[in-house]
C-alpha positions as CSV (number, residue, x, y, z in Angstrom):
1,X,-102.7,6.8,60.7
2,X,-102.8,10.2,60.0
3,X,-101.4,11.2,63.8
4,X,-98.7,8.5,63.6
5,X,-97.4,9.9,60.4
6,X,-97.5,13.7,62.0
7,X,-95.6,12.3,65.4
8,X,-93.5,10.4,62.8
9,X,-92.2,13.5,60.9
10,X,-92.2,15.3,64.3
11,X,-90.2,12.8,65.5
12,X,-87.8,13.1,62.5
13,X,-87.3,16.9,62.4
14,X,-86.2,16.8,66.1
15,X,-83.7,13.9,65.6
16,X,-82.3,15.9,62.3
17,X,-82.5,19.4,64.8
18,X,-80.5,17.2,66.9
19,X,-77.7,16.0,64.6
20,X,-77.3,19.3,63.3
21,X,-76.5,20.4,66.4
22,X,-74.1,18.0,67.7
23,X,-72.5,18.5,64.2
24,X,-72.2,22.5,65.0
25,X,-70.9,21.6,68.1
26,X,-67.9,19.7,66.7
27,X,-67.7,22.3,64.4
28,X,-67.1,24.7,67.1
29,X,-64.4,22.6,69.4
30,X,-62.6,21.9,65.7
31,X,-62.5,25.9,64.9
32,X,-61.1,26.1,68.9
33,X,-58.7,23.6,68.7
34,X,-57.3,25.3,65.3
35,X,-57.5,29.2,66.9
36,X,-55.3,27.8,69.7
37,X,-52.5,26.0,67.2
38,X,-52.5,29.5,65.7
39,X,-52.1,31.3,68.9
40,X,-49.5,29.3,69.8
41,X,-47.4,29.7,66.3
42,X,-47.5,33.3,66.5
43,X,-46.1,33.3,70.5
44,X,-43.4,31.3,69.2
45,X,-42.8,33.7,66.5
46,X,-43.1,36.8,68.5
47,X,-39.8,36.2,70.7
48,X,-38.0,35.6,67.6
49,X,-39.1,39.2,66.4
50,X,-38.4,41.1,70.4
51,X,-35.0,39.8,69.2
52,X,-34.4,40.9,66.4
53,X,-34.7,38.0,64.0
54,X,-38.5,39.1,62.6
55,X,-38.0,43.5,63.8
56,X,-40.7,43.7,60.5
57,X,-43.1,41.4,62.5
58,X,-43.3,43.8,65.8
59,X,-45.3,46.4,65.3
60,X,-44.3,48.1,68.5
61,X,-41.4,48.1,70.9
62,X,-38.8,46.2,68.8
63,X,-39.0,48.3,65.8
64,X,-38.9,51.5,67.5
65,X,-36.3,50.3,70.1
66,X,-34.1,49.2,67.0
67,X,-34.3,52.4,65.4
68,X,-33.3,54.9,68.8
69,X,-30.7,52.5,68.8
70,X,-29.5,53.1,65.7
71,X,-30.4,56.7,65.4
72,X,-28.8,57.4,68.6
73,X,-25.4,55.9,67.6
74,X,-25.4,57.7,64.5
75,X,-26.0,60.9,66.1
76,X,-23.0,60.6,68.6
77,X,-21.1,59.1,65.9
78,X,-21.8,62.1,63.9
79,X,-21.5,65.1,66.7
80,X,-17.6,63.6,66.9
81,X,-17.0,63.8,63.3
82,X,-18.8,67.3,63.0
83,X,-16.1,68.1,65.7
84,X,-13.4,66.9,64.5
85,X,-14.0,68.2,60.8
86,X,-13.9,71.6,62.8
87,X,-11.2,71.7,64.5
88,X,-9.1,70.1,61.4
89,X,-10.7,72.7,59.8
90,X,-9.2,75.7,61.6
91,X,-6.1,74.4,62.3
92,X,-5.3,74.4,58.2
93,X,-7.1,78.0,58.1
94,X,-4.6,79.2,60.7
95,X,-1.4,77.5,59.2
96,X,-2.7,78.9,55.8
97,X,-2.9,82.6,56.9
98,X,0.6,82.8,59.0
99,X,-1.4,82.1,62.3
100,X,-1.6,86.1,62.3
101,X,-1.5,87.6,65.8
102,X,-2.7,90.8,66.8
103,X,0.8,92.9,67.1
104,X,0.8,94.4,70.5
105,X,4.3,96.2,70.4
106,X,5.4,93.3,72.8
107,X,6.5,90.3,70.2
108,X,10.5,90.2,69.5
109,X,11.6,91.4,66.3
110,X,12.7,88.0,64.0
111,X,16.3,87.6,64.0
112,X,18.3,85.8,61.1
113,X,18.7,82.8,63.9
114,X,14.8,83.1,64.2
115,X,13.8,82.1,60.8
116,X,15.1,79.8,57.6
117,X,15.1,81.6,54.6
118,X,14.8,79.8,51.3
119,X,14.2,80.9,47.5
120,X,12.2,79.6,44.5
121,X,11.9,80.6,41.1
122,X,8.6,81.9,39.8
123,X,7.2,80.7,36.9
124,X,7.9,81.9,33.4
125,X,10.6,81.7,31.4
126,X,13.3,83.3,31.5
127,X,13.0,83.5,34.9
128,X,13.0,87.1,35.9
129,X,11.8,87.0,39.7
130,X,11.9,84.6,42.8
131,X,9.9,84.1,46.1
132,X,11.6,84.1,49.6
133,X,9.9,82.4,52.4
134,X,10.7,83.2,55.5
135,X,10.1,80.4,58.2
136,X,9.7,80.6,62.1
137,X,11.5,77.7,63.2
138,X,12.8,79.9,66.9
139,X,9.4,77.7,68.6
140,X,8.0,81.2,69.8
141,X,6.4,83.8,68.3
142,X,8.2,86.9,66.3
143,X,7.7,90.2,64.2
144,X,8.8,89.9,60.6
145,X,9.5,93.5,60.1
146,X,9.5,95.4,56.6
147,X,11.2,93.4,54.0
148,X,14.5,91.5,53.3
149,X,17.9,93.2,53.1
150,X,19.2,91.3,50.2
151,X,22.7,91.4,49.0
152,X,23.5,89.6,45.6
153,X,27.4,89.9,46.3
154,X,30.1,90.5,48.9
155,X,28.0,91.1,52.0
156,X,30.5,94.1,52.6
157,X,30.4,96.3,49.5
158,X,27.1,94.9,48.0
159,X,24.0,97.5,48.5
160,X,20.9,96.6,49.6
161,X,18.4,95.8,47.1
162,X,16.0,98.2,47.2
163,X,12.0,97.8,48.5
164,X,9.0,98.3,46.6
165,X,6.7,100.5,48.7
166,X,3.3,99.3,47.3
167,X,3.9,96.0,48.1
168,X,3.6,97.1,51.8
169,X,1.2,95.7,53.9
170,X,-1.6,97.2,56.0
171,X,-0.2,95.5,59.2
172,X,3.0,94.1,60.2
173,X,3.5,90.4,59.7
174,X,3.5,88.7,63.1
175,X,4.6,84.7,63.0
176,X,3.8,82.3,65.2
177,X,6.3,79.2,66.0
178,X,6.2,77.2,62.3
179,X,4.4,80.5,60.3
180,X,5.9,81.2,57.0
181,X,5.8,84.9,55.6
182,X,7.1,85.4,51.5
183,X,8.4,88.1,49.3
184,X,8.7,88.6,45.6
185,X,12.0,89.8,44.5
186,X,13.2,90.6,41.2
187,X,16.5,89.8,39.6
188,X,16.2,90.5,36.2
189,X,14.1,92.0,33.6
190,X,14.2,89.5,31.3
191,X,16.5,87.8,28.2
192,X,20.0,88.1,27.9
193,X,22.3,91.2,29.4
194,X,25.5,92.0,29.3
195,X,25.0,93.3,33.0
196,X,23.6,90.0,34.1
197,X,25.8,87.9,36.3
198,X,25.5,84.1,37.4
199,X,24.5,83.9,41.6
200,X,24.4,80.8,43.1
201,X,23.8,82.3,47.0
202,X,23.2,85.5,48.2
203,X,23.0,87.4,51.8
204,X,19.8,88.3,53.7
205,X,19.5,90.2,57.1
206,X,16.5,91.2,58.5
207,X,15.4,94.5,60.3
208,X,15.3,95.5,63.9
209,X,13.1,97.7,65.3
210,X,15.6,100.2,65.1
211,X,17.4,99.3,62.1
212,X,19.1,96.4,60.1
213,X,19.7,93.8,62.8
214,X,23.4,92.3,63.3
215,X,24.5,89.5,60.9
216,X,23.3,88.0,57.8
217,X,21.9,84.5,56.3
218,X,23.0,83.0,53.4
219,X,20.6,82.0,51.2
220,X,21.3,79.1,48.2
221,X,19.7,80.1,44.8
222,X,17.1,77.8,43.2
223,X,18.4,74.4,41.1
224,X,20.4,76.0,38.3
225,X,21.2,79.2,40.1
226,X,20.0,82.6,39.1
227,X,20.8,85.6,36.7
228,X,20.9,88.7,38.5
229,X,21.4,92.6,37.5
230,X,21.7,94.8,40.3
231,X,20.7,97.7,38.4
232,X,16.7,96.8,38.1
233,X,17.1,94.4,41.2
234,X,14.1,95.2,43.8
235,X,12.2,93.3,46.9
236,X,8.6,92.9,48.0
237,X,7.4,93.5,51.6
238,X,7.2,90.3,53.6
239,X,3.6,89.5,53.8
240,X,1.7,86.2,54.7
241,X,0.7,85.3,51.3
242,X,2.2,85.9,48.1
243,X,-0.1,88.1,46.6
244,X,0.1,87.4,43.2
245,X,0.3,90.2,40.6
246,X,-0.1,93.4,43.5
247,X,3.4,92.9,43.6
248,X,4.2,93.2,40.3
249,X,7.6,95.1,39.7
């Protein structure tokens, strides 16, 4: 009795041993069968990602190949804009300054055919001075020399106004085809004269190297027309910009 009860619970262990592991081994081919569904979800998701659809799911090429994409449009994009904000850029500075040229004793005096002349009031009231710009429209480039010959009545008895020598520039005002040049001029000093007369144009020749230069332009006076007195009349230098208040006269 005693040995058929021992073969008996041998005999029992094994069978359990048995079923345990025939149990483990489904286990196992389960676990397999449910690695390989995974595998196969994640290769169907990984050519959505090389595409672009999931870039956050690549950890590798896609991500970086997206961004020196990106990063490498952007930077051409950028080196053109750079470029052109340059060259914008010193266009204006050149228009702004008169597109000064070195003067090399070889550029053509302006003549009055060479430029158009036109007048302004300055501000303040009454008005007691006004700005003439001078502009190259001969399509080449010019000498402006020393300042307007202005004449505030008949161009054959009328002096000159006379020139205010601090108002004088260090170099002489070379413009290139479009450049404008300006001078201050005053007319009046101010309220209301006896000696003041109405002007609604007035002459303006330039100089030569040697002199005045031959002939005159006439020049319309602002809206309104101007109040001049010959007596305390006076010009600025041409210069490329009106320098406000160092040619105060």
């Amino acid at each position: 009795m005693r040995t058929f009860r021992i073969r008996t619970t041998v005999l029992a262990a094994t069978t359990a041993a048995l079923a345990l592991a025939l149990t483990a081994c489904g286990g196992a081919d389960g676990a397999g069968t449910k690695d390989e569904g995974a595998a196969a979800s994640v290769s169907k998701v990984t050519p959505g990602a090389d595409s672009g659809t999931t870039g956050s799911g690549t950890s590798g090429g896609s991500g970086t190949s997206g961004s020196s994409g990106t990063s490498g449009s952007s930077g051409t994009s950028g080196g053109a804009g750079t470029s052109g904000g340059d060259a914008s850029a010193s266009a204006t500075s050149a228009a702004q300054t008169g597109a000064k040229k070195k003067n090399d004793g070889k550029t053509p005096a302006c003549t009055v055919d060479d430029v158009k002349i036109s007048a302004v009031k300055q501000d303040g009231v009454p008005t007691t001075h006004i700005t003439l710009t001078a502009t190259n429209v001969s399509g080449r480039s010019c000498t402006l020399l020393q300042y307007p010959l202005i004449a505030f009545g008949d161009i054959q008895t009328a002096k000159d106004v006379p020139s205010v020598a601090k108002s004088k520039p260090a170099t002489t005002v070379v413009l290139s085809a479009g450049a404008p040049a300006y001078a201050a001029v005053r007319i009046n000093e101010g309220g209301v004269d006896e000696e003041n007369r109405a002007v609604s144009s007035f002459h303006v020749n330039l100089f030569a190297a040697d002199g005045p230069a031959e002939g005159s332009e006439v020049v319309g006076a602002p809206a309104g027309g101007i109040a001049v007195d010959d007596a305390v009349a006076k010009t600025g230098y041409w210069t490329y910009e009106l320098r406000n208040g160092a040619d105060e006269f």
